[in-house]
C-alpha positions as CSV (number, residue, x, y, z in Angstrom):
1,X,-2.6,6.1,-2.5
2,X,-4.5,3.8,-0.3
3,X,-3.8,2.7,3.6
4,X,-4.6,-0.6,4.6
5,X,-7.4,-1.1,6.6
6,X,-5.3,-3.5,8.8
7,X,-1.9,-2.5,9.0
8,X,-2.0,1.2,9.8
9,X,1.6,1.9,8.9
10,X,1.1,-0.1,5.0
11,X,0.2,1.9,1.9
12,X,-0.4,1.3,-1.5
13,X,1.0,3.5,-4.4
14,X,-0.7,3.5,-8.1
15,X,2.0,4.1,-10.6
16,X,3.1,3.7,-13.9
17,X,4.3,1.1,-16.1
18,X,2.2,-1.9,-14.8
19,X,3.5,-1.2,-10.9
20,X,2.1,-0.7,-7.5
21,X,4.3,-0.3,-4.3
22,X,3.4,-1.5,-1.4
23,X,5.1,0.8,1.8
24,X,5.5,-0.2,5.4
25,X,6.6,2.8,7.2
26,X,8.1,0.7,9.9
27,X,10.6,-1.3,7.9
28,X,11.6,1.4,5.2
29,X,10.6,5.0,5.3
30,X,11.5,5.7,1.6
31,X,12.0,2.8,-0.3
32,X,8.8,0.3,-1.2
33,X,9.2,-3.0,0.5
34,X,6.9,-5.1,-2.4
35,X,6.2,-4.3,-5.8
36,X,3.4,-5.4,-7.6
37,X,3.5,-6.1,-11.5
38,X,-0.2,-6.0,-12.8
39,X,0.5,-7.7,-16.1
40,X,2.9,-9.1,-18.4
41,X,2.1,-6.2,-21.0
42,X,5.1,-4.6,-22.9
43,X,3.5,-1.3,-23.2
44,X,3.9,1.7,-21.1
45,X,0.0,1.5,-19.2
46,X,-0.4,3.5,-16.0
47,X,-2.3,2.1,-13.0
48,X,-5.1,4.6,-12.0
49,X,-7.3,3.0,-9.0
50,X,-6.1,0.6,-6.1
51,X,-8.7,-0.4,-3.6
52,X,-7.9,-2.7,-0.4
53,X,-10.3,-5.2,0.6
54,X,-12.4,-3.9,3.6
55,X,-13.0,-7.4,5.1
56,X,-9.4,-8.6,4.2
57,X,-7.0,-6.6,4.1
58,X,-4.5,-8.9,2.5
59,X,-6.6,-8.7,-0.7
60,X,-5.4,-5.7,-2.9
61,X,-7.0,-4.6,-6.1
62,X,-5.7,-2.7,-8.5
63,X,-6.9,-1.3,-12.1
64,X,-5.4,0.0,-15.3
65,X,-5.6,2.6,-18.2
66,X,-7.1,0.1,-20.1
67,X,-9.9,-1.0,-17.5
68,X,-7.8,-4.4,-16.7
69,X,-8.1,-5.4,-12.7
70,X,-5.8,-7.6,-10.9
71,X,-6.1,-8.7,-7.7
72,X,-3.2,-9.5,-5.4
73,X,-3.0,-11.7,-2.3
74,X,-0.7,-10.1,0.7
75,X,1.5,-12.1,3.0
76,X,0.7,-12.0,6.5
77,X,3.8,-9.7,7.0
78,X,1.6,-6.6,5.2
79,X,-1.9,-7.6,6.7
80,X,-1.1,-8.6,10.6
81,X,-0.5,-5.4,12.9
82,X,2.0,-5.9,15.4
83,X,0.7,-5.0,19.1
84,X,2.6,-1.9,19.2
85,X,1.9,-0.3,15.8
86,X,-1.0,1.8,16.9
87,X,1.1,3.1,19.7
88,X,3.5,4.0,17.2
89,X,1.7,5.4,14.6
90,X,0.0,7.8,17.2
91,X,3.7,8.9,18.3
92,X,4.1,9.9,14.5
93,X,0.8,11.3,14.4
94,X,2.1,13.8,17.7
95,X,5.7,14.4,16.4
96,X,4.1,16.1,12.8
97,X,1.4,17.6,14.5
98,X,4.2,19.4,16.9
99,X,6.6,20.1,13.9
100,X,3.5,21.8,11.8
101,X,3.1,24.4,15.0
């Protein structure tokens, strides 16, 4: 799993079968909202290492079983924070705090 260093509330998920999810926690709490396809590769390869780009955050890199890395470019929708997302993920942040109590 890796957060994005620009969107608080988007994660990436390393998975099998070629795939990454992308999550927004603000548009779907269970379901990914983007999935990524690493290759056109029929057999059954896991990914094991996804890295966001520090300096953009729309840039999204992800690496295979068999050392293959492919890069994928984010829309805007994934990389731009919205002026209350901070705000919200903090209210998150309090609600689990007070439910672990």
């Amino acid at each position: 799993v890796q957060f994005s260093p620009s969107r608080p509330g988007v994660f990436a998920v390393a998975a099998s079968n070629r795939r990454t999810f992308i999550y927004d926690i603000f548009e779907s709490d269970m379901l990914p909202v983007l999935t990524l396809e690493s290759s056109a590769d029929p057999r059954q390869i896991d990914m094991t290492s996804i890295a966001f780009n520090a300096r953009s955050g729309g840039l999204l890199a992800c690496c295979d079983s068999l050392g293959r890395v492919s890069v994928f470019q984010l829309g805007n929708k994934y990389v731009i924070s919205g002026a209350r997302e901070q705000q919200q993920i903090e209210r998150v942040v309090r609600i689990y705090r007070s439910a672990e109590r």
